[in-house]
C-alpha positions, 0 to 999 in steps of 0.5 A: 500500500502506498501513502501520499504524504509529506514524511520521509518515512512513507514512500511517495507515488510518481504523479503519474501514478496517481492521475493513472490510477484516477483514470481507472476509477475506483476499484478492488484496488483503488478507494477515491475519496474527496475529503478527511471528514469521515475519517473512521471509513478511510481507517476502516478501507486502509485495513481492508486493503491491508489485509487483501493484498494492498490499494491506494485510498487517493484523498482529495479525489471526488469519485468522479476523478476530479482532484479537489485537495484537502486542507488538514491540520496536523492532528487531522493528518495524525488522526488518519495516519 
């Protein structure tokens, strides 16, 4: 599984890896999510996908491929992380 963040512990995707993944749509594999605020499903989809073999949850990305952001403060990103 693979994290998108700014830490050096975590492993980082190319950019072009994640518009691919965009343009595939959401999958087995792939989870988009647009915003942090449901927290609890995104942990839940993370274990899920741990546990079957990996995916990527994008966050900041609407299911219908359009990249939105997220604004998170620390304790958000830490909340998840």
């Amino acid at each position: 599984m693979r994290v998108i963040a700014r830490n050096d512990n975590l492993p980082l995707m190319r950019a072009q890896e994640v518009v691919n993944a965009v343009r595939s749509g959401e999958s087995f594999r792939v989870e988009l999510k647009s915003s942090l605020a449901d927290s609890r499903r995104i942990i839940e989809t993370v274990a899920a996908m741990a546990t079957s073999g990996g995916g990527m949850v994008l966050v900041g990305v609407r299911p219908d491929g359009q990249f939105v952001g997220i604004e998170a403060g620390e304790n958000t990103l830490e909340r998840v992380l």
